[in-house]
N, C-alpha and C positions, 0 to 999 in steps of 0.2 A: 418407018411408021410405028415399028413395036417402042422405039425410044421414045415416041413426043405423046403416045397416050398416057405414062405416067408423069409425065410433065405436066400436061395437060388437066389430068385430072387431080395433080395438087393444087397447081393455081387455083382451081374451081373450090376446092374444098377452102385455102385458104382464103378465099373471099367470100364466102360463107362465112367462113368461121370468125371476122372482121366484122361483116353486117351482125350478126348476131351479137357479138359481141358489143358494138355502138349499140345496138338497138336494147340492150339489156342495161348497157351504164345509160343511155340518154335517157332522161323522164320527161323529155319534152317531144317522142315519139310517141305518136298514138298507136297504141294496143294492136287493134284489128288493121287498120288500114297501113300502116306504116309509114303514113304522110309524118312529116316533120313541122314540129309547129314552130313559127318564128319566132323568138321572143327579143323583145328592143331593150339595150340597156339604157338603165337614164343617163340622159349627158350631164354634163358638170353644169348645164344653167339649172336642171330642172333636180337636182342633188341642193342647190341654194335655195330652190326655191322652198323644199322642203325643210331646209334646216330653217328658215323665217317661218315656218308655218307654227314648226315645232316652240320656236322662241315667243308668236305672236300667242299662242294658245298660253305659255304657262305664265305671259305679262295677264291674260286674260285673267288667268286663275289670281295669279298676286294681286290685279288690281277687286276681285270681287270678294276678296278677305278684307278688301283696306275699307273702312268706313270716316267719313268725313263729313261733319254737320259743325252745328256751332248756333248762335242766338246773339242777340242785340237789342240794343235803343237807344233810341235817339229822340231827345227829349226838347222842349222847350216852355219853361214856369213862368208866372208872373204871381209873385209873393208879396200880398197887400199888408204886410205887419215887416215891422223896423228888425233890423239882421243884427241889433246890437247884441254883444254877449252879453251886456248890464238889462237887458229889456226883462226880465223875471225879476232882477233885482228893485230895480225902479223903475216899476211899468208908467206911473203915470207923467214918467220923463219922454219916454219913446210909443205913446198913443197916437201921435200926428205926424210922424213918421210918414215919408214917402213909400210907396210901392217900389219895386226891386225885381228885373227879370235874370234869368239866366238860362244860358242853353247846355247842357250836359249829354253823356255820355255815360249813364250811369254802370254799363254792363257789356262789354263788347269779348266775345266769346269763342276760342277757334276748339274744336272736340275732334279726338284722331286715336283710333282705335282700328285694331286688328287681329283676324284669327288666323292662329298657327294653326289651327287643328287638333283633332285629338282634345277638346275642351282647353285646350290654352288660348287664352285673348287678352289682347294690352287693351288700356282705355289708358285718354289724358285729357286736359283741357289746360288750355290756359287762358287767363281771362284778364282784359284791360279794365280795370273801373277807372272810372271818369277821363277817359283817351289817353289812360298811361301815364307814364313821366317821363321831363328831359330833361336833362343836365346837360351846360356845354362852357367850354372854355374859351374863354376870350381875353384880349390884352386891351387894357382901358389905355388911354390915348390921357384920360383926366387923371390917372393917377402913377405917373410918370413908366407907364408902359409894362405895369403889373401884370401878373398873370389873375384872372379871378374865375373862379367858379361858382354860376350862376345855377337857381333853377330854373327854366326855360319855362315850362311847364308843372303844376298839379297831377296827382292822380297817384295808382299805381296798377304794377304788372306783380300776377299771378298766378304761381302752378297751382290752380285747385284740386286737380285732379292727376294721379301717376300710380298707376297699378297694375298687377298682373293678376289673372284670376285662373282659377283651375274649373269646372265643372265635373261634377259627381253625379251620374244615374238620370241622367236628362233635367240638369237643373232643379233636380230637387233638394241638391246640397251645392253649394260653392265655398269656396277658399280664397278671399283676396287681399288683395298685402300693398301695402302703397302707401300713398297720398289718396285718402278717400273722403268720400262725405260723408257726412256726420248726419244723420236721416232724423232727428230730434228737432219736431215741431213742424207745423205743416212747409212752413216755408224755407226750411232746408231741405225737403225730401223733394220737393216741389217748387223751384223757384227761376224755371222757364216762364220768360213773359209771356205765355202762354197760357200757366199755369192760375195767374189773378188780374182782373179788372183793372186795378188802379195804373195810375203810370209809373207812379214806386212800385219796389217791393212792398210787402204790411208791414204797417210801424211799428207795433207792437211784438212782435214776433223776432223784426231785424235787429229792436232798439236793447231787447234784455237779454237776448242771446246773440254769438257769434255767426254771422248772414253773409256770404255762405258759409258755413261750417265746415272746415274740414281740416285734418291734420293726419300724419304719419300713424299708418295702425293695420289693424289685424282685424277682418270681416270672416265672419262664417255666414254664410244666408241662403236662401232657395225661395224655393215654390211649392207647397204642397196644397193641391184641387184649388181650392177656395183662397188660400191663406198664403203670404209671403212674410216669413220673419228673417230679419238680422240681428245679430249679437256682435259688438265691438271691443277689441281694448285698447286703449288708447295711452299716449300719456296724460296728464294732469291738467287744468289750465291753471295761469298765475295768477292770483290772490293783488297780487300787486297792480293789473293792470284792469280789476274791477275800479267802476267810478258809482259816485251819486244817481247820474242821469242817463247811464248807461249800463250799467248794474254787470254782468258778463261778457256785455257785448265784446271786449278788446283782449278777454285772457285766454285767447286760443293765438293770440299773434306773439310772435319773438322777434327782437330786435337785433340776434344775433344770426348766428348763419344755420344756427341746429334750434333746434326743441329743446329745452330742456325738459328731462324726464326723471326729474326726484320722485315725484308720486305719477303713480299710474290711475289709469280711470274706465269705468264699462258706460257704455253705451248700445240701450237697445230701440227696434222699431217692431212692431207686427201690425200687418194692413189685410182685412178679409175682404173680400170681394162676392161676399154669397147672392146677394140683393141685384141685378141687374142695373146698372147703372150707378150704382150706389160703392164709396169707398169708405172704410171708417178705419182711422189707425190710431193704435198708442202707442207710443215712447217715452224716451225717460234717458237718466242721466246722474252719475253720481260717483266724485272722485274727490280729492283732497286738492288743496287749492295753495295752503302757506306752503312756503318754504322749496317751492317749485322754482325756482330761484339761481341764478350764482352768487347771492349771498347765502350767509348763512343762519336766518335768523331763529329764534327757537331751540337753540341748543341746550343743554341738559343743563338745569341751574339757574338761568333765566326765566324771568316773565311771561314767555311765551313758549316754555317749553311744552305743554300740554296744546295749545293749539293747533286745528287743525285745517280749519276753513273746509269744513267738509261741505260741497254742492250738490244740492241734487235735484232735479227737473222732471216733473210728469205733465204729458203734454197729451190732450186729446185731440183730433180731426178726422172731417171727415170732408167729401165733395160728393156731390147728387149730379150726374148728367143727363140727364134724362125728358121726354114731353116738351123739348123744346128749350129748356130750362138748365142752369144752370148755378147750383146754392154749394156754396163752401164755409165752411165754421172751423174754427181752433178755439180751446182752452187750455194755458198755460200757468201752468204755476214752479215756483221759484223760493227753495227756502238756503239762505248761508248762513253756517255756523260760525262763529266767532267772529261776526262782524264789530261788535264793537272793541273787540281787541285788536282786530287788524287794522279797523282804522285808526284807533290810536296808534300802533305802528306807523301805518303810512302818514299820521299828520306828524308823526316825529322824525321820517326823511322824505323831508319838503321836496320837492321835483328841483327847484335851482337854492343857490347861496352860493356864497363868494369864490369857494371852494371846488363848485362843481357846477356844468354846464352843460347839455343834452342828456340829462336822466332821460330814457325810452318810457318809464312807468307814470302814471297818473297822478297814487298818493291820494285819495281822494278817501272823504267819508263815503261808508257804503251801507244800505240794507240790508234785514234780515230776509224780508222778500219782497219777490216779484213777483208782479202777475199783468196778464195780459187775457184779451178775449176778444173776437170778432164775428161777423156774419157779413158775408157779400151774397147777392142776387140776382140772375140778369135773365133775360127772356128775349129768345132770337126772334126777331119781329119780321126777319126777313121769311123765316118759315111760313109764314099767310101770305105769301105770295109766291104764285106760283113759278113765273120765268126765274126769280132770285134763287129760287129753290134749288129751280134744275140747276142752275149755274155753281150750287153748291156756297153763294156766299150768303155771309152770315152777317150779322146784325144785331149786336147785343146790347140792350139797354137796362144799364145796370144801378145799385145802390148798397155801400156800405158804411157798417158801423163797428165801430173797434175803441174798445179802452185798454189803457195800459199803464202804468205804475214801476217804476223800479225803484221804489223806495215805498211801498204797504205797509210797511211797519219796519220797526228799527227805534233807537234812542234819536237820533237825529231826522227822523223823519218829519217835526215841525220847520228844520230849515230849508227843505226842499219840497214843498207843500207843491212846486210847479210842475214835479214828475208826476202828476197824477193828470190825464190827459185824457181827451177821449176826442173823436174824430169822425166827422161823417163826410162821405163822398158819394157823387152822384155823376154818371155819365155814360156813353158809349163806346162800346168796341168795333170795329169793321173789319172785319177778313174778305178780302177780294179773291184771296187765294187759302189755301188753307196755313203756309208757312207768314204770311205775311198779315195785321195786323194795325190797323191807326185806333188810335186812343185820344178819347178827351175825357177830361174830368174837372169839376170844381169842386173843392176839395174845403172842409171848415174843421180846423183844430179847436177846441174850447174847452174851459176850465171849471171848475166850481167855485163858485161866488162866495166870496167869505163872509161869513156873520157879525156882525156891527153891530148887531145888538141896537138898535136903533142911532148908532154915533154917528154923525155927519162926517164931511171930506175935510172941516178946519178943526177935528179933533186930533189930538196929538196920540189917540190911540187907534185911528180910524185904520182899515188894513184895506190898502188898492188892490183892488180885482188884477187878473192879468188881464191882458189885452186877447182879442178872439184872434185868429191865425188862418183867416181863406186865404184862398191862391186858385189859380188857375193853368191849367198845362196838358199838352199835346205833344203826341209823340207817336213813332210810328217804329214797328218794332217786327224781328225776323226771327224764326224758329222752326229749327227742319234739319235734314240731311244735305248735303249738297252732294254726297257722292257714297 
């Protein structure tokens, strides 16, 4: 007996000293009671199902940084004045000219942008005018089994946009770098069909400056309360690819695979918004234009060595939304130096001769300036009724008038007496939705009547009017986010 009671009472102690022990390492023993609480491991289905959970969450996150929108239309004209190129020259040759329809594609548009975070966000856009182009190869059967390459199709494809931006202080300063727009004149800063009534773009606007406008360069911009400003710098446009009847429109394009950047150029915009409803902006533009070039014309010693083709562009706008209504105005003006030296240059290398064959540049006489002006108006009619209201669609029945010139003065400006243009349009918008949009307009181009001085039509000094220029066209057009 004396032997098994310290036996006895080790066991005891060391199983004690074991439950104490469990009970001090397990945290899943309750305190007071000492009951043990179960605790279940996860199995291997519900270990996947987490890990999908974790993966579905941050596709969530990536997909609600990605943004994805875009714009369109889809047009269809019928053009009552003759499509000849001689029709300015010899109008009273092509007066009885047939009517001419067409259907187009003036603007097809995909936009994809995304934030990293931390103020960094990509934008891009690339955009079809007139449904692109095709080129395809084929073997003619009629010209003993040649290879030939054909255009398929018209048009062209566009990066307008590619850039990367940084934000400063809540968007009060930005930094972007890319492939940007060029905010100069209402209808680059704004040129979502969205943004004007007609089923074009404005004539006036598209016709003297580069529509859309954009090129390789350097933004600083923000937002401060009331005010948004931008400051650009840019490279230069070509001097070479200024025309008579289009005055700037084509010297932001290159025909090679880069920009060239001999001269550089600034570009600004500032738009206030103090007025409820009401937006008023000015911009501007002003860079050197010869010798932007992979020739080299102008060099020291030469005729043109002090030229410069300096451009420059102040452009006013503004848009009222407001009572139902909805009123937009620009005025642009347009002054180039050395126009008449440059275009003696350009008529001294002609676009073709024996020697050479797809010059990319124009060559044309050009003005001293340009100018343009407009006012559009339209009033939601669906607003006085009440079911259309609730439904949120809209109803605008509109009217616009717009002049423009890209030859206003200059040495040559009696040969091009037809660039001076003015234009009224009258018609409706519909939105059913708010991204979507049908258009009608009838649209009349017309001239200033030239002085005759009393001479009849069989005088050999008599001058033929031009011909007037209605049309008529419908189009239905999209503008929104998609994602």
């Amino acid at each position: 007996m004396m032997t098994k009671k310290p036996i006895m009472t080790a066991m005891l102690a060391c199983g004690i000293t074991m439950g104490a022990m469990a009970q001090g390492t397990n945290a899943n023993v309750d305190g007071t009671t000492g009951a043990t609480y179960q605790v279940r491991e996860n199995t291997d289905k519900e270990k996947k199902t987490d890990a999908k959970d974790c993966k579905a969450a941050k596709l969530i996150d990536a997909v609600s940084r990605l943004h994805i929108g875009g714009y369109g239309e889809a047009v269809m004209t019928r053009n009552y004045y003759s499509q000849s190129f001689n029709r300015y020259k010899y109008p009273e040759r092509y007066k009885d000219d047939p009517s001419h329809g067409r259907f187009d594609l003036p603007h097809v548009c995909l936009n994809i942008g995304y934030d990293f975070g931390k103020g960094w966000t990509f934008g891009s856009e690339i955009e079809f005018e007139h449904g692109g182009n095709g080129t395809a190869v084929e073997i003619e059967a009629e010209e003993a089994g040649e290879y030939e390459a054909e255009v398929e199709k018209g048009g062209e494809v566009n990066l307008e946009q590619f850039w990367i931006n940084k934000e400063f202080w809540g968007g009060k300063f930005n930094i972007k770098a890319g492939e940007i727009i060029v905010p100069v004149g209402y209808s680059n800063a704004y040129h979502e069909p969205n943004k004007f009534f007609t089923v074009y773009r404005p004539e006036g606007e598209a016709t003297i400056m580069p529509n859309t406008w954009h090129q390789v360069g350097l933004s600083l911009w923000g937002r401060l309360k009331d005010w948004r400003y931008e400051v650009q710098l840019l490279s230069g446009l070509n001097s070479e690819s200024f025309t008579a009847e289009n005055f700037a429109h084509y010297g932001a394009t290159s025909p090679y695979e880069f920009k060239v950047a001999n001269n550089y150029a600034g570009a600004f915009r500032v738009d206030n918004y103090s007025v409820k409803g009401l937006r008023i902006g000015l911009s501007g533009y002003y860079g050197y234009t010869f010798r932007n070039t992979l020739r080299t014309p102008g060099l020291p010693g030469t005729k043109y060595e002090n030229v410069t083709g300096a451009l420059g562009i102040i452009a006013l706008d503004f848009s009222l939304d407001r009572w139902n209504w909805i009123v937009r105005g620009n005025v642009d003006f347009a002054h180039f130096a050395d126009a008449d030296a440059i275009s003696e240059y350009n008529q001294a290398n002609w676009t073709h001769h024996k020697y050479q064959d797809g010059n990319p540049h124009h060559y044309s006489n050009i003005g001293s300036n340009a100018v343009c002006y407009a006012i559009e108006a339209g009033y939601n009619v669906f607003s006085q009724i009440r079911k259309l209201r609730e439904k949120n669609e809209k109803m605008y029945v509109f009217g616009r008038f717009e002049h423009y010139n890209t030859m206003c003065s200059g040495t040559y400006k009696s040969l091009y007496k037809y660039t001076k243009k003015y234009r009224c349009a009258f018609g409706v918008n519909y939105s059913p939705i708010k991204q979507i949009t049908f258009k009608g307009e009838y649209s009349y181009r017309f001239f200033e009547k030239p002085n005759n001085n009393g001479l009849t039509s069989d005088s050999p000094l008599y001058i033929q009017s031009y011909n007037n220029e209605p049309s008529l066209s419908l189009s239905v057009t999209y503008c929104g986010k998609l994602l």
